[in-house]
C-alpha positions in Angstrom: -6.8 4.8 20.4 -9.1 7.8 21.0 -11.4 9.6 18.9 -9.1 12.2 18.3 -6.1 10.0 17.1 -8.3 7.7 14.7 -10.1 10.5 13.0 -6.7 12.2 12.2 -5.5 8.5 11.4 -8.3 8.1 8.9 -7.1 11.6 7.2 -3.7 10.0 6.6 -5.2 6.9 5.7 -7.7 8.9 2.8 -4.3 11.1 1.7 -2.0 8.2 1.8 -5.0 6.6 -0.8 -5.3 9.3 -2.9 -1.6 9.7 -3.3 -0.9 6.5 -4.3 -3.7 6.3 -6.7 -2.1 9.2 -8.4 1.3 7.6 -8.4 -0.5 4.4 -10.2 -2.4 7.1 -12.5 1.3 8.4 -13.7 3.1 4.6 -13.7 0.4 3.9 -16.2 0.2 7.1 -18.1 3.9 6.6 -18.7 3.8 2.5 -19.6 1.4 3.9 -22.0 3.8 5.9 -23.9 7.2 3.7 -23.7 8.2 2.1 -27.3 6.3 5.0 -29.0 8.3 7.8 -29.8 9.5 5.9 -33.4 11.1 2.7 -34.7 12.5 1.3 -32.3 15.7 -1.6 -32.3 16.2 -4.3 -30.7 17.7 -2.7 -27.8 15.1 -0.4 -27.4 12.4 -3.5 -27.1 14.3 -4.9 -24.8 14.8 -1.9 -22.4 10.8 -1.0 -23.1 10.0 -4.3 -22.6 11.8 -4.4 -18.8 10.8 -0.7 -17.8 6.9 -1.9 -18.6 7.6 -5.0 -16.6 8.8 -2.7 -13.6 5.8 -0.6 -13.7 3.3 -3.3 -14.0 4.7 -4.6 -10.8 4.8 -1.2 -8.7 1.5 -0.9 -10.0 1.0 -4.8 -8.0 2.5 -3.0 -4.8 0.3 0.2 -5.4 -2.8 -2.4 -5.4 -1.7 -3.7 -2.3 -1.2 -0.8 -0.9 -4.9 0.7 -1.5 -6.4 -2.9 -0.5 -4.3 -2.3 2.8 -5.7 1.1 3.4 -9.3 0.0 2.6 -8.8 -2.8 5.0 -7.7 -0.4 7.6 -10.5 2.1 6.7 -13.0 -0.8 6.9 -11.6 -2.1 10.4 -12.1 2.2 11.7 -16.0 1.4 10.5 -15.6 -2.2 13.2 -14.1 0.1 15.8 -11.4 -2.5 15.6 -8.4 0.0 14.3 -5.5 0.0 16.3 -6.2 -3.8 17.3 -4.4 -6.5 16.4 -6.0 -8.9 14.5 -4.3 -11.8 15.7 -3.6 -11.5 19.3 -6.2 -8.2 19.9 -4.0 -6.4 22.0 -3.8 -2.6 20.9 -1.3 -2.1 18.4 1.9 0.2 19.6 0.9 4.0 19.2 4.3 4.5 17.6 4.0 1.5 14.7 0.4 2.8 14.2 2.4 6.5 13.4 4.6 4.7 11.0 2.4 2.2 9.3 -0.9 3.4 9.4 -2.9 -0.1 7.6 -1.2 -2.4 10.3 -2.8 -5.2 11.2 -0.7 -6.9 13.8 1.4 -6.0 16.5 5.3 -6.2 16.3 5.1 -9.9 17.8 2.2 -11.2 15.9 3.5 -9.6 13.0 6.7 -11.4 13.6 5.4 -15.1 13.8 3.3 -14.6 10.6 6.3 -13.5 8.9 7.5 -16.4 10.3 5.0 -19.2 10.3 2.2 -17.6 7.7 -1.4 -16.5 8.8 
């Protein structure tokens, strides 16, 4: 990649960040306030319970997702971005378009789906 592509990568990588922290921000603003808008039943417990549940995990994947981008941020500091990490070929421009934070190449990417790191 040249200088030009990474440094307009890295601005998608900072706004990809900053929106997902504020997406986290409002899933937990909002687990905050379920169950307390009165007595609840049963019923309600139960459905509070589950929605809280839900947003505790998209709040895992939002995690992920900022450790991914910090990773990828980290690797522009290396001048290893766009490399992957397994094999150290360049990574396709195209995937790189898509998916930012990738660390592998389509193939490596493949056999560590399909073997493990």
């Amino acid at each position: 990649m040249n200088e030009e592509e990474i440094t307009e990568a890295k601005a998608h990588l900072l706004q990809m960040r900053e929106e997902v922290l504020a997406e986290s921000e409002r899933a937990y603003e909002a687990s905050q306030s379920l169950g307390k808008d009165g007595v609840p039943d049963i019923g309600d417990m139960s459905s509070n319970s589950y929605n809280q549940e839900v947003l505790m995990n998209l709040s895992e994947t939002q995690r992920s997702r900022v450790r991914d981008i910090d990773a990828a941020l980290e690797r522009m500091d290396e001048g290893v971005y766009g490399l992957c990490m397994r094999c150290e070929e360049e990574i396709a421009q195209r995937r790189m378009e898509v998916r930012p934070f990738s660390r592998y190449c389509i193939d490596c990417k493949t056999e560590v789906e399909q073997f493990g790191e």
